[in-house]
Backbone as a chain_set.jsonl record, in Angstrom:
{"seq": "XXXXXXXXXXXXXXXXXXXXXXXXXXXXXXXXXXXXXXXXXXXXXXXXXXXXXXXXXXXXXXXXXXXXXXXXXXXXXXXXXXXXXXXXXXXXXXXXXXXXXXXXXXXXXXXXXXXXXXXXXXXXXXXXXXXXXXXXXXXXXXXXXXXXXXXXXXXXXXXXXXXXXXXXXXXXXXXXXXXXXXXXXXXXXXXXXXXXXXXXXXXXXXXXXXXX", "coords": {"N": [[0.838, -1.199, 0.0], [0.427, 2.714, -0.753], [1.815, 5.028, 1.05], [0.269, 7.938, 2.331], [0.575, 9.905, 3.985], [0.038, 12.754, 6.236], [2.036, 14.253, 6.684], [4.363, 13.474, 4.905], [2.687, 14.702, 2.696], [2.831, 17.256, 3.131], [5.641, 18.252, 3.26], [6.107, 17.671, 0.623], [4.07, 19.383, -0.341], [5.336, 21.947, 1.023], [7.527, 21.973, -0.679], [6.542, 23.165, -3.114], [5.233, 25.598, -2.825], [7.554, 26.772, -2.048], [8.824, 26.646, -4.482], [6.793, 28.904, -5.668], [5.151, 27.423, -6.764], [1.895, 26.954, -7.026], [-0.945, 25.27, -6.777], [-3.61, 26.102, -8.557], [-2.394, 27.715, -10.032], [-0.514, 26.798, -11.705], [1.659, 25.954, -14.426], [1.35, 24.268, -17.494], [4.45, 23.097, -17.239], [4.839, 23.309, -14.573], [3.223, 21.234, -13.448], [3.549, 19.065, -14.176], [6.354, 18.919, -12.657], [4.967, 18.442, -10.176], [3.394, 16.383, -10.349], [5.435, 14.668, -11.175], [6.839, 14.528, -8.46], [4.813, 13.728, -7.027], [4.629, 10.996, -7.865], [6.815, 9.483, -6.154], [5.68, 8.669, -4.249], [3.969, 6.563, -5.272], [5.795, 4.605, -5.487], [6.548, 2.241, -4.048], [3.854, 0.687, -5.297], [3.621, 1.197, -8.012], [6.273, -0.514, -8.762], [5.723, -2.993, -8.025], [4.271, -3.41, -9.944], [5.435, -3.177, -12.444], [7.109, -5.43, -12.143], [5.488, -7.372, -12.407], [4.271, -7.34, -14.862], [6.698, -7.474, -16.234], [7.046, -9.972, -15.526], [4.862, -11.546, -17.149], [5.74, -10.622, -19.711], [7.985, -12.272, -19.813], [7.606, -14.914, -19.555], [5.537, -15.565, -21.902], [7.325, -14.999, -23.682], [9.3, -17.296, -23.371], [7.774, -19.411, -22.981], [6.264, -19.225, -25.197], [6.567, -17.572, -27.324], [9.179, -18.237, -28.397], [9.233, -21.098, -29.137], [7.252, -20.393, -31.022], [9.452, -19.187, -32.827], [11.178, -21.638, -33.612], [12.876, -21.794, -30.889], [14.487, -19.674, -31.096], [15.562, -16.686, -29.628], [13.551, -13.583, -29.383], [14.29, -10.653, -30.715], [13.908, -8.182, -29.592], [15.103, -9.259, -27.071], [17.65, -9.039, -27.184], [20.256, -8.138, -25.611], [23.053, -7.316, -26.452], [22.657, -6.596, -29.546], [22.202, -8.073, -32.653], [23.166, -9.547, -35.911], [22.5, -8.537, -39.071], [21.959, -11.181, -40.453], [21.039, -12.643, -38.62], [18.404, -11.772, -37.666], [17.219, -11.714, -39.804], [16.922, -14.655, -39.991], [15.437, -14.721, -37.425], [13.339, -13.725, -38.347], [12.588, -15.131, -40.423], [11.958, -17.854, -39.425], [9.703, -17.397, -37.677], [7.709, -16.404, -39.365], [4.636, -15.426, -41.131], [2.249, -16.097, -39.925], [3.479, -16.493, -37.101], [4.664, -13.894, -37.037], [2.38, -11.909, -36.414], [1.415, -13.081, -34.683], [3.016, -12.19, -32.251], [3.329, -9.553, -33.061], [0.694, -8.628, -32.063], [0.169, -10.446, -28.901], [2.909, -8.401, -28.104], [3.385, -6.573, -29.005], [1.495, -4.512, -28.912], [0.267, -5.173, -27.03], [1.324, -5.972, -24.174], [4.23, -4.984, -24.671], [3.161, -2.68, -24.967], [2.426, -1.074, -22.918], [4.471, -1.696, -21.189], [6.991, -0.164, -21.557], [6.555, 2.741, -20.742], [5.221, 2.207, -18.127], [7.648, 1.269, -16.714], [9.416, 3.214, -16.789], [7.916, 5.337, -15.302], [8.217, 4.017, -13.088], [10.642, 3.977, -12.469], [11.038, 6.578, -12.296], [10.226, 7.105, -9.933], [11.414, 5.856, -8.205], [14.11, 7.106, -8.071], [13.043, 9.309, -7.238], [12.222, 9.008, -4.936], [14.017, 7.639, -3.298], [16.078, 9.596, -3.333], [15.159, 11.78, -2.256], [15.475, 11.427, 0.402], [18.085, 11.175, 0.563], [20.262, 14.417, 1.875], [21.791, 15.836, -0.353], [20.144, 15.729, -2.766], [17.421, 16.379, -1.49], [17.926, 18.711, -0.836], [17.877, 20.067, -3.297], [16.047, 22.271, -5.809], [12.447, 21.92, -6.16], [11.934, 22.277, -8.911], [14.366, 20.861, -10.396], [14.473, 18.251, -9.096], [12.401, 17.144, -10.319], [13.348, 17.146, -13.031], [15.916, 16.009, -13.026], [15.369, 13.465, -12.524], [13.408, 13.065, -15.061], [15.366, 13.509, -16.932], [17.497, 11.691, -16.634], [15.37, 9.146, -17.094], [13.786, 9.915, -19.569], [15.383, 9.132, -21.882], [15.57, 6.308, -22.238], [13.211, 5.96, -22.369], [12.365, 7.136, -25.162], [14.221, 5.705, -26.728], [13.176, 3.165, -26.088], [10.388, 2.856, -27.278], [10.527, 3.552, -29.64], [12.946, 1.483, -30.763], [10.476, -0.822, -30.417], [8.936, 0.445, -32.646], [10.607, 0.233, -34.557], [10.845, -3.05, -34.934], [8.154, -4.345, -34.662], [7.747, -3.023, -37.315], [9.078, -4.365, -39.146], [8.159, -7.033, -38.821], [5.671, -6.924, -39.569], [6.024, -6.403, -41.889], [7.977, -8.301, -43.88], [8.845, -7.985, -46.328], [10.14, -5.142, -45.551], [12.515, -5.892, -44.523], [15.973, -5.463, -44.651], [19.647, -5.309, -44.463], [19.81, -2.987, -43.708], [17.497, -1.871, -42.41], [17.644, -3.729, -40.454], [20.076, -3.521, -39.586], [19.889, -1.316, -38.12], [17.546, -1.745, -36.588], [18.589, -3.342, -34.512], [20.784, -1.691, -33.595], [19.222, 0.308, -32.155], [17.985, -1.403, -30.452], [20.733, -2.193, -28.98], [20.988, 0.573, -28.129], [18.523, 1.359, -25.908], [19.169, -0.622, -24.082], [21.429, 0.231, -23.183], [20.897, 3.069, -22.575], [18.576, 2.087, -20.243], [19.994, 1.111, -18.481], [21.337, 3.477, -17.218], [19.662, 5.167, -15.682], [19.196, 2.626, -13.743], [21.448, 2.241, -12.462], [21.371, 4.629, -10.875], [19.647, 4.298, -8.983], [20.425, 2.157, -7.928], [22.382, 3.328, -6.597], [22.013, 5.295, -5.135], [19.782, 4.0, -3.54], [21.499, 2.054, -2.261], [23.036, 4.227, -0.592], [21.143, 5.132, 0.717], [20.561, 2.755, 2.493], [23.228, 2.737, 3.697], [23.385, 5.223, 5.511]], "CA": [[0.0, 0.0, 0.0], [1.298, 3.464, -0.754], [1.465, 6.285, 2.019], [-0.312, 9.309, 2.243], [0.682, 10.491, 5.221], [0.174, 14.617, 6.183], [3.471, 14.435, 6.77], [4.843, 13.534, 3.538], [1.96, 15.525, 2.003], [3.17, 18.793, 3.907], [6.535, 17.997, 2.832], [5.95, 17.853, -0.464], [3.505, 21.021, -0.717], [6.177, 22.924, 1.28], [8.879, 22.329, -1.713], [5.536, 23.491, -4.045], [5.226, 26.837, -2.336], [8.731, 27.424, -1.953], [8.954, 27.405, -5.91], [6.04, 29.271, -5.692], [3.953, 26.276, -7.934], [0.477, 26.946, -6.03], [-1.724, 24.646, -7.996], [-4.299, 26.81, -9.21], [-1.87, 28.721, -11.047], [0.812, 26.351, -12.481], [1.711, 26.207, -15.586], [1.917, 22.944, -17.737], [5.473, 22.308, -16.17], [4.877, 23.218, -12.728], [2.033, 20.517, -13.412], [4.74, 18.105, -14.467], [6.76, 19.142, -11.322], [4.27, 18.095, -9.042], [2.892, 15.011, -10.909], [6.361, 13.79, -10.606], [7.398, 14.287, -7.805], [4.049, 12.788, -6.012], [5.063, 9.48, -8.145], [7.195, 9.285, -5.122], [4.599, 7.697, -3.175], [3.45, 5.144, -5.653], [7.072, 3.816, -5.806], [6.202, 0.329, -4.534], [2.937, 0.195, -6.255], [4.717, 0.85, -9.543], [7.518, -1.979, -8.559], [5.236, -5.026, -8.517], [2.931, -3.981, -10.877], [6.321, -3.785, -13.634], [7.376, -6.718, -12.298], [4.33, -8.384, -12.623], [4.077, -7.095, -16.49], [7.978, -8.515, -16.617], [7.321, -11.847, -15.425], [4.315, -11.954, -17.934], [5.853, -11.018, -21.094], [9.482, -13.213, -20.001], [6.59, -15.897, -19.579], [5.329, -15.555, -22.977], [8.558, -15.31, -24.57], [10.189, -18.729, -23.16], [7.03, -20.427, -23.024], [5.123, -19.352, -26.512], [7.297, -17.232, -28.922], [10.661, -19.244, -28.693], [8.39, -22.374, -29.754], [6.879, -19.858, -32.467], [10.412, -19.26, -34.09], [12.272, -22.725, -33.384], [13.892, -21.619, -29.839], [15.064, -18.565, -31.282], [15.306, -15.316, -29.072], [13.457, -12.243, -29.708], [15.03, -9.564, -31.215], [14.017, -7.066, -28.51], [15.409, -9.8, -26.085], [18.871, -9.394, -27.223], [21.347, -7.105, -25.448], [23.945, -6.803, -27.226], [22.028, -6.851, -30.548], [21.998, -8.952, -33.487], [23.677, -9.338, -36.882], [21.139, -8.693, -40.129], [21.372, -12.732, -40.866], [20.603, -13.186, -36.994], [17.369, -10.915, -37.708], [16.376, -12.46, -40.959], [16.428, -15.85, -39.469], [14.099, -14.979, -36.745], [11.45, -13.249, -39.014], [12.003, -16.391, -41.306], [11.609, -18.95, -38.433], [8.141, -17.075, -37.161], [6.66, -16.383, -40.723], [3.756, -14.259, -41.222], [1.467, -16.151, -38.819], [3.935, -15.769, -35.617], [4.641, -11.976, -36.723], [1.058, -11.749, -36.423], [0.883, -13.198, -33.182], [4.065, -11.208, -31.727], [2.58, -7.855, -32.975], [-0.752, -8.527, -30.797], [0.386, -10.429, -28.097], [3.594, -8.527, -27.317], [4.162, -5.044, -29.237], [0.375, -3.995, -29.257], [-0.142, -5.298, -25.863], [2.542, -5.563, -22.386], [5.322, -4.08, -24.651], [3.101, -1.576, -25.216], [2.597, -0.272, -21.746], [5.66, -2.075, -20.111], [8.088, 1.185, -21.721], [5.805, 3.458, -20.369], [5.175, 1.562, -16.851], [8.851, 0.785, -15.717], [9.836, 4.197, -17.11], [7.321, 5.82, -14.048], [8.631, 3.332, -12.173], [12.514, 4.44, -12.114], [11.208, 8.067, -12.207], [9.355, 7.352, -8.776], [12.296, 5.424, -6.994], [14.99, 8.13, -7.906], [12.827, 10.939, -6.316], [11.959, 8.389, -3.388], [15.458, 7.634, -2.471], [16.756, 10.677, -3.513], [14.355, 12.461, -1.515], [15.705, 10.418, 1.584], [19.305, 11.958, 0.996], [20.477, 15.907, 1.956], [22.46, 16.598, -1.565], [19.391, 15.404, -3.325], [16.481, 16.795, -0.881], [18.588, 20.269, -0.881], [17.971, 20.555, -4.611], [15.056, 22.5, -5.658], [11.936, 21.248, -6.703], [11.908, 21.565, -10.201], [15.692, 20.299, -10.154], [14.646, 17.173, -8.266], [11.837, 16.629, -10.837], [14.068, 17.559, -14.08], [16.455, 15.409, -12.743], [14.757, 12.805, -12.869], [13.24, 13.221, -16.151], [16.494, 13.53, -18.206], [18.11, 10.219, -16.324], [14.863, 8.197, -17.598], [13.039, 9.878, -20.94], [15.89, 8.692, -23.098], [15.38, 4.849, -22.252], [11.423, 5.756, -22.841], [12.331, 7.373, -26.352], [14.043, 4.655, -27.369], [12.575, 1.682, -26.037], [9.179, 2.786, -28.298], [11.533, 3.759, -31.236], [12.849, -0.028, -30.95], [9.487, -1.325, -30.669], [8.455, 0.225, -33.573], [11.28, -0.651, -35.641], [10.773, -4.446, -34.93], [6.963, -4.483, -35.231], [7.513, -2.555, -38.918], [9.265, -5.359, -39.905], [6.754, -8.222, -38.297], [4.17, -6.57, -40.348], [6.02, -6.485, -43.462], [8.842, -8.702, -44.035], [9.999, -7.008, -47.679], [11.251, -4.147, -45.441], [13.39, -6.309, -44.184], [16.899, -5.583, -45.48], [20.805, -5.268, -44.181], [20.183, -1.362, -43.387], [16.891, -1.886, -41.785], [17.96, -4.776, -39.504], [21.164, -3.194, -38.552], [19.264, -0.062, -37.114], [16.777, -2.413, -35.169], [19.735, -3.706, -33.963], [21.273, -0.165, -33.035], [17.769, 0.775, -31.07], [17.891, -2.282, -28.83], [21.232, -1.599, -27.867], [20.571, 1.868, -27.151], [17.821, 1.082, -24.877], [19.182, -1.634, -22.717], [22.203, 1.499, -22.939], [20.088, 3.566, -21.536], [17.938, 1.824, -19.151], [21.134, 1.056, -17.275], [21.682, 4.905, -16.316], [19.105, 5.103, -13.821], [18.379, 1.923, -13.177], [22.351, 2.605, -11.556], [21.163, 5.44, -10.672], [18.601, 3.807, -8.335], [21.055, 1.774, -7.072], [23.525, 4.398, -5.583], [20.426, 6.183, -4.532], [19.219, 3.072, -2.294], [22.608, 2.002, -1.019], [23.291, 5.467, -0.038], [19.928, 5.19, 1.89], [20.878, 2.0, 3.703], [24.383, 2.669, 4.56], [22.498, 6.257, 6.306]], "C": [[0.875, 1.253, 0.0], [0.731, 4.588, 0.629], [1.039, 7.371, 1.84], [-0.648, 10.161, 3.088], [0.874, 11.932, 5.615], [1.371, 14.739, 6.013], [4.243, 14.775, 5.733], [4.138, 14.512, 2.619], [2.461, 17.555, 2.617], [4.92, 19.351, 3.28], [6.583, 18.488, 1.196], [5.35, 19.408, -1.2], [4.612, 21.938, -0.219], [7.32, 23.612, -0.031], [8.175, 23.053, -2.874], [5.562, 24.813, -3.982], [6.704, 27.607, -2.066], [9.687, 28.231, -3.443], [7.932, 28.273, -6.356], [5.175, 28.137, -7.143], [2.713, 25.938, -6.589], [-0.38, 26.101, -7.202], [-2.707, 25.307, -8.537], [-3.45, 27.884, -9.577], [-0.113, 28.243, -11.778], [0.097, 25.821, -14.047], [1.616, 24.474, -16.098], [3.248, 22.176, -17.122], [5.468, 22.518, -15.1], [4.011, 22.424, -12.821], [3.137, 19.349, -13.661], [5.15, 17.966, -13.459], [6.127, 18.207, -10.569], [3.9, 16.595, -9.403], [4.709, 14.28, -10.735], [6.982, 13.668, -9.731], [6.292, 13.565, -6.602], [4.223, 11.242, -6.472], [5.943, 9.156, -7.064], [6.242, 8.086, -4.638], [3.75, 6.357, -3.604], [4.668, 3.9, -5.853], [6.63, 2.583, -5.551], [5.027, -0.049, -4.978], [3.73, 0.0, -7.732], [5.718, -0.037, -9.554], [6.538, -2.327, -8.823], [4.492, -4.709, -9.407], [4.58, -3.78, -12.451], [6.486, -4.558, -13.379], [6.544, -7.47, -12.558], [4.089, -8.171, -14.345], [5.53, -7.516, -17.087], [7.569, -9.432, -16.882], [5.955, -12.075, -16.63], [4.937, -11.705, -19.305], [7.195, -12.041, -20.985], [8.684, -14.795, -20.251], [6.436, -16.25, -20.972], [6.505, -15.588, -24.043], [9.432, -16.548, -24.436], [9.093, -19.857, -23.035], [6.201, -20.508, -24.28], [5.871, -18.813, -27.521], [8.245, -17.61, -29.237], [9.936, -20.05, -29.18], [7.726, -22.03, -30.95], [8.133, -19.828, -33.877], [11.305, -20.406, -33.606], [13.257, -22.512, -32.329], [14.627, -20.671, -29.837], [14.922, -17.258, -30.592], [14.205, -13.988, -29.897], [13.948, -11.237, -29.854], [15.293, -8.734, -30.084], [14.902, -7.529, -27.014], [17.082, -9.619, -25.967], [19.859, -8.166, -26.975], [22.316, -6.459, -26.121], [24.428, -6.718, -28.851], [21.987, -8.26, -31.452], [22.337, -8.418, -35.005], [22.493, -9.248, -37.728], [21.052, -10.402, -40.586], [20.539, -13.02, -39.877], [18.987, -12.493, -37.367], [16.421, -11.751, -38.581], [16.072, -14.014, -40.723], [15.553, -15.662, -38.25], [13.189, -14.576, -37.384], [11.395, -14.659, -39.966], [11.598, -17.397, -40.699], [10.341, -18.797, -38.155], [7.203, -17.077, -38.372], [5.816, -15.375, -40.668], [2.718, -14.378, -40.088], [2.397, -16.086, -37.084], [4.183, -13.933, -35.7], [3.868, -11.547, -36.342], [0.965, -11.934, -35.018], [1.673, -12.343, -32.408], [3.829, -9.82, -31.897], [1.456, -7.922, -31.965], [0.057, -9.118, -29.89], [1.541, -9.682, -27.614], [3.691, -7.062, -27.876], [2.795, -4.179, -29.023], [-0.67, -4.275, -27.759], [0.875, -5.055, -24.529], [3.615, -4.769, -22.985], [5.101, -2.633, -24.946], [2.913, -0.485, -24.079], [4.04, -0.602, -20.882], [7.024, -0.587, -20.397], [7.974, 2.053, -20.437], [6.062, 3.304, -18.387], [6.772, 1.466, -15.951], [9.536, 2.695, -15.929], [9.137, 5.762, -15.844], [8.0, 5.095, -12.868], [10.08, 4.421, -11.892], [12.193, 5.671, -11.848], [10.65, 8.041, -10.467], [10.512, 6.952, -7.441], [13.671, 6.648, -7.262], [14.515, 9.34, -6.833], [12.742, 10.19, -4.795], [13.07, 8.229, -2.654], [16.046, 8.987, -2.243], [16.521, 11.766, -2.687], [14.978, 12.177, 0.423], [17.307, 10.829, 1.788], [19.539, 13.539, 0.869], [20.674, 16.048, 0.741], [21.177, 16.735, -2.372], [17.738, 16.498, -2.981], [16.818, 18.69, -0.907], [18.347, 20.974, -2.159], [16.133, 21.314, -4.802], [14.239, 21.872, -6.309], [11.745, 20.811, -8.087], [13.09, 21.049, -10.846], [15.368, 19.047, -10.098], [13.906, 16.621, -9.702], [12.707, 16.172, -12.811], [15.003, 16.406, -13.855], [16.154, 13.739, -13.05], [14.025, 11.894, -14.09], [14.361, 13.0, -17.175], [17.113, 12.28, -17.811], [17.0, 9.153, -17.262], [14.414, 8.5, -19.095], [13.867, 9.161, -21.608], [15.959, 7.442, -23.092], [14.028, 4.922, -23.029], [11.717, 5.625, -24.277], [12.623, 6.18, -26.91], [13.96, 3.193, -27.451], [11.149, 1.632, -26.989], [9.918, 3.153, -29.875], [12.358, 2.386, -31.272], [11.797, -0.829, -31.037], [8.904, -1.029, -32.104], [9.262, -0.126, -34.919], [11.041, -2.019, -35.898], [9.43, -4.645, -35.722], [6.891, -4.341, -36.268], [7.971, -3.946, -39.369], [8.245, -6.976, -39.819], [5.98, -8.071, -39.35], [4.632, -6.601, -41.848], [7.449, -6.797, -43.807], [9.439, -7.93, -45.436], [10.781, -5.778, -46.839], [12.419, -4.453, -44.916], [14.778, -6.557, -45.092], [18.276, -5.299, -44.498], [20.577, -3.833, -43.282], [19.074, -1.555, -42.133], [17.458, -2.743, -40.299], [19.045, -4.223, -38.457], [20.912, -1.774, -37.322], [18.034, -0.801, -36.114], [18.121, -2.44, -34.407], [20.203, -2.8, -32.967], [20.787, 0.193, -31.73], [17.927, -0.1, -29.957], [19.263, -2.206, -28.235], [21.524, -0.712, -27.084], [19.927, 1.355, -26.285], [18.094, 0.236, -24.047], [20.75, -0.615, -22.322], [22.025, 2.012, -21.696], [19.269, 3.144, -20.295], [19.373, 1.349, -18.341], [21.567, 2.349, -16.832], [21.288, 4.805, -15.231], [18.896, 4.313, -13.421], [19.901, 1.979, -12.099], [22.135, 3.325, -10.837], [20.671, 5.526, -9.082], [19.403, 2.871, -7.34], [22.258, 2.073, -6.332], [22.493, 4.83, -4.704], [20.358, 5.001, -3.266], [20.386, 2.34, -1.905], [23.257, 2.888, -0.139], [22.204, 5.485, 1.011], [20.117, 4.352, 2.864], [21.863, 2.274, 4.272], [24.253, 4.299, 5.143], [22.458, 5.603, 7.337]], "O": [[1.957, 1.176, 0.582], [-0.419, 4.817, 1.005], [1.603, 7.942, 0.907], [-1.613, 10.921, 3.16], [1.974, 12.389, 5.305], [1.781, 15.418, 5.072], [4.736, 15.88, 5.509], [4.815, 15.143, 1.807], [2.203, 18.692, 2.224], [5.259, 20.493, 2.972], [7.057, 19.54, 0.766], [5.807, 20.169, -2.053], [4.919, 22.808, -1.033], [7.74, 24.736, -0.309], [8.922, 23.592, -3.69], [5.9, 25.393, -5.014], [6.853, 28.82, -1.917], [10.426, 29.194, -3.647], [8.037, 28.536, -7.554], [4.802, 28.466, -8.269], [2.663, 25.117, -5.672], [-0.357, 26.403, -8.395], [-2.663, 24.826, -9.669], [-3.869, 29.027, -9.397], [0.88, 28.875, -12.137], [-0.991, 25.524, -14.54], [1.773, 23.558, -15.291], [3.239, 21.039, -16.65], [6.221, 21.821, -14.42], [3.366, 22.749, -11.824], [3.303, 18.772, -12.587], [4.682, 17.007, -12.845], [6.708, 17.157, -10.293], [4.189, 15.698, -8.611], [4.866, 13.288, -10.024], [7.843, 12.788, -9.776], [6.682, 13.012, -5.574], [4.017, 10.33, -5.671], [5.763, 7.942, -6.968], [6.283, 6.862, -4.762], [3.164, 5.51, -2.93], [4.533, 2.732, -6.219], [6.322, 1.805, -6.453], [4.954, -1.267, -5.14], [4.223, -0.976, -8.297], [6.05, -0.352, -10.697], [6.167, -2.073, -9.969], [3.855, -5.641, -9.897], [4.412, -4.495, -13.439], [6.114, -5.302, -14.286], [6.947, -8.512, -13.074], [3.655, -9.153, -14.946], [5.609, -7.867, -18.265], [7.523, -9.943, -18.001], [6.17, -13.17, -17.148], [4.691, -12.573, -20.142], [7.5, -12.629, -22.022], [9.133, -15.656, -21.007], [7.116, -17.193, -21.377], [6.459, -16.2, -25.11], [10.24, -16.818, -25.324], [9.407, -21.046, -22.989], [5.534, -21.508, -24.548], [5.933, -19.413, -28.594], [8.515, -17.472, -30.431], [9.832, -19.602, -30.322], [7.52, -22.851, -31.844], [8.057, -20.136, -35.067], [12.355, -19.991, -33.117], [14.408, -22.89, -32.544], [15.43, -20.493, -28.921], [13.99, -16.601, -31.057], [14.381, -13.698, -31.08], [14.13, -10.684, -28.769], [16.403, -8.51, -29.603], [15.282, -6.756, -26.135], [17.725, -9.944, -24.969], [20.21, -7.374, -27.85], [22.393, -5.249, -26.331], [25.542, -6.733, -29.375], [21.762, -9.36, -30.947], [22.006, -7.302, -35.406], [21.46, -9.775, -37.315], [19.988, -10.79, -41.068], [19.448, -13.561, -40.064], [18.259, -13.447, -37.092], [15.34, -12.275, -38.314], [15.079, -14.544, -41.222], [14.823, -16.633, -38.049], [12.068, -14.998, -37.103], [10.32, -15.205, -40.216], [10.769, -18.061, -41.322], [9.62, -19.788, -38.271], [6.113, -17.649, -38.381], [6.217, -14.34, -40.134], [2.297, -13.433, -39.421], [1.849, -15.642, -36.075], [3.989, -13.055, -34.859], [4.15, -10.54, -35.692], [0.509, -11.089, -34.249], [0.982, -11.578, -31.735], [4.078, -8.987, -31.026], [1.462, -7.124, -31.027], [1.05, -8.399, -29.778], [1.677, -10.014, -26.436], [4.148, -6.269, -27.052], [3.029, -2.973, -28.952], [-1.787, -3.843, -27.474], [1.066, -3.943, -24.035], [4.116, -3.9, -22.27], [5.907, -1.72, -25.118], [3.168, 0.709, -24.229], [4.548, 0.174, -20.072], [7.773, -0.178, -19.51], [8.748, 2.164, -19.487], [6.76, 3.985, -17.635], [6.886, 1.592, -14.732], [10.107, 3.208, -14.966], [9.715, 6.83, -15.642], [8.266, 5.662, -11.809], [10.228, 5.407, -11.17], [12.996, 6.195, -11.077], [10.742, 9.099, -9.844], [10.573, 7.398, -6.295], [14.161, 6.975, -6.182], [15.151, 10.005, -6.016], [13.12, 10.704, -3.743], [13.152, 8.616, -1.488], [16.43, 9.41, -1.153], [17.382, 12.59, -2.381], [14.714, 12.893, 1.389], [17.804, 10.84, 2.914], [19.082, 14.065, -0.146], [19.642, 16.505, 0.25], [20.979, 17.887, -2.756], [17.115, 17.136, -3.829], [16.006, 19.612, -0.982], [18.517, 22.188, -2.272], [15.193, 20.956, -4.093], [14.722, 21.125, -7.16], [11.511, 19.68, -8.512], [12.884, 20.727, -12.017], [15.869, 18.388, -11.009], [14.535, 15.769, -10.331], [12.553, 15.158, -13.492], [14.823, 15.594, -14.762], [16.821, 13.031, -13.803], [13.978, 10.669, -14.201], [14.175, 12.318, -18.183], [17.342, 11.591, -18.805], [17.525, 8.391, -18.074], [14.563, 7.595, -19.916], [13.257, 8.254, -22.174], [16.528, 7.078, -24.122], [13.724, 4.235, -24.004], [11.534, 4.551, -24.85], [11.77, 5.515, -27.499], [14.351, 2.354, -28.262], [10.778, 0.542, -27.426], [9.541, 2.844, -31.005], [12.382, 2.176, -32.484], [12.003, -1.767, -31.808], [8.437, -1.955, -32.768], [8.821, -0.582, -35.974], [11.004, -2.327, -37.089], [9.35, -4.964, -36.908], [6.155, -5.14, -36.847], [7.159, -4.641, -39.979], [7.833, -7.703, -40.722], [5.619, -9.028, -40.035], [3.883, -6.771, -42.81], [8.209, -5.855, -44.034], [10.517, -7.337, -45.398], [11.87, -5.387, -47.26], [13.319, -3.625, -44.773], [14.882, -7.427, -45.956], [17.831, -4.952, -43.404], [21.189, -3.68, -42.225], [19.492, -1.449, -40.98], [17.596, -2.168, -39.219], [19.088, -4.3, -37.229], [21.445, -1.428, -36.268], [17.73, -0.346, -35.012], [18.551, -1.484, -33.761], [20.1, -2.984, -31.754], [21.378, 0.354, -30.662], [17.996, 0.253, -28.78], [19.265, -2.145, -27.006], [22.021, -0.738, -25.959], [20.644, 0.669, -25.556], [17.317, 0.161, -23.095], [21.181, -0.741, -21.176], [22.443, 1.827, -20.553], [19.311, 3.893, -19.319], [19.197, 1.495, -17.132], [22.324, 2.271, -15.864], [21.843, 4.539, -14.165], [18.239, 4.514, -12.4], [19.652, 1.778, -10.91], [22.611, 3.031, -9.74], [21.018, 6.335, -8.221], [19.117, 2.803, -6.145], [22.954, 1.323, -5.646], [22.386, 4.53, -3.515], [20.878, 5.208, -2.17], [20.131, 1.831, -0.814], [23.902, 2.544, 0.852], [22.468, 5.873, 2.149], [19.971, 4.733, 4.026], [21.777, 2.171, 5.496], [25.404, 4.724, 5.238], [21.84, 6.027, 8.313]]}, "num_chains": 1, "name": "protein.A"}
């Protein structure tokens, strides 16, 4: 359950009023501001419910779409990418009827909120820890929130700019060529790049909190 304790709520409005962001008179980003920095408080709601949208698509991928392309990984699955043969043999292994199924069950459904979802997530445990140390808590509010923001958007950007590279090709194997493939490729290792910033980030943050 998340807290919503005066306390924290007093807390929070104090750093509101100190930037002068009174809510009946903020702007679109002092509306930002505030919206992210009360994600704070859903921090462990937002944990289990990504993990719980993890363990269902890792589910689906070792129990239904490896068996779709002959045991073969998913593209998006692969860290440290994949050559254009490596590519063209999984769209040739799945065919038209697993692309089909891999666009609905996985790019059009969990991978389509899971970006989104873990990407609130990390933004909620940076301010939560962060919030929990002086250097961090000392910063001002739209600092803390900004902060925040620039560690995670660029995983967001291009974890949906890898998604939709892959899916294009699912849907229409002719675009599949050497140039195309090698820029999927590119995208997924940006994004597993990037999602290692803050997810470090997160973990200075909360060893800094325990050893407090």
């Amino acid at each position: 359950m998340t807290s919503r304790s005066p306390a924290k709520a007093r807390t929070i409005r104090a750093d509101y009023d100190q930037a002068g962001e009174r809510p009946d008179r903020q702007s679109l980003w002092r509306g930002l501001i505030v919206t992210v920095l009360r994600l704070s408080r859903h921090a462990a709601a937002l944990s289990v419910a990504s993990a719980a949208v993890f363990i269902a698509m890792t589910a689906l991928e070792f129990f239904y779409f490896r068996g779709l392309s002959g045991g073969l990984s998913s593209l998006d699955m692969r860290v440290t990418g994949f050559t254009p043969d490596e590519g063209m043999a999984w769209l040739t292994a799945l065919g038209r009827r697993g692309g089909e199924i891999i666009i609905v069950w996985h790019y059009l459904t969990f991978d389509l909120l899971f970006p989104a979802l873990l990407s609130l997530t990390l933004v909620s445990l940076i301010v939560a820890f962060g919030r929990r140390l002086s250097i961090f808590r000392a910063m001002p509010a739209q600092l803390q929130a900004l902060t925040a923001l620039v560690l995670v958007l660029p995983y967001t950007l291009a974890a949906y700019a890898q998604n939709f590279a892959i899916a294009r090709l699912l849907s229409d194997f002719q675009l599949a060529n050497p140039d195309s493939l090698s820029f999927a490729s590119s995208l997924t290792v940006t994004k597993f790049a990037l999602l290692a910033i803050p997810v470090a980030v997160v973990a200075v943050f909360a060893l800094a909190v325990q050893r407090r």
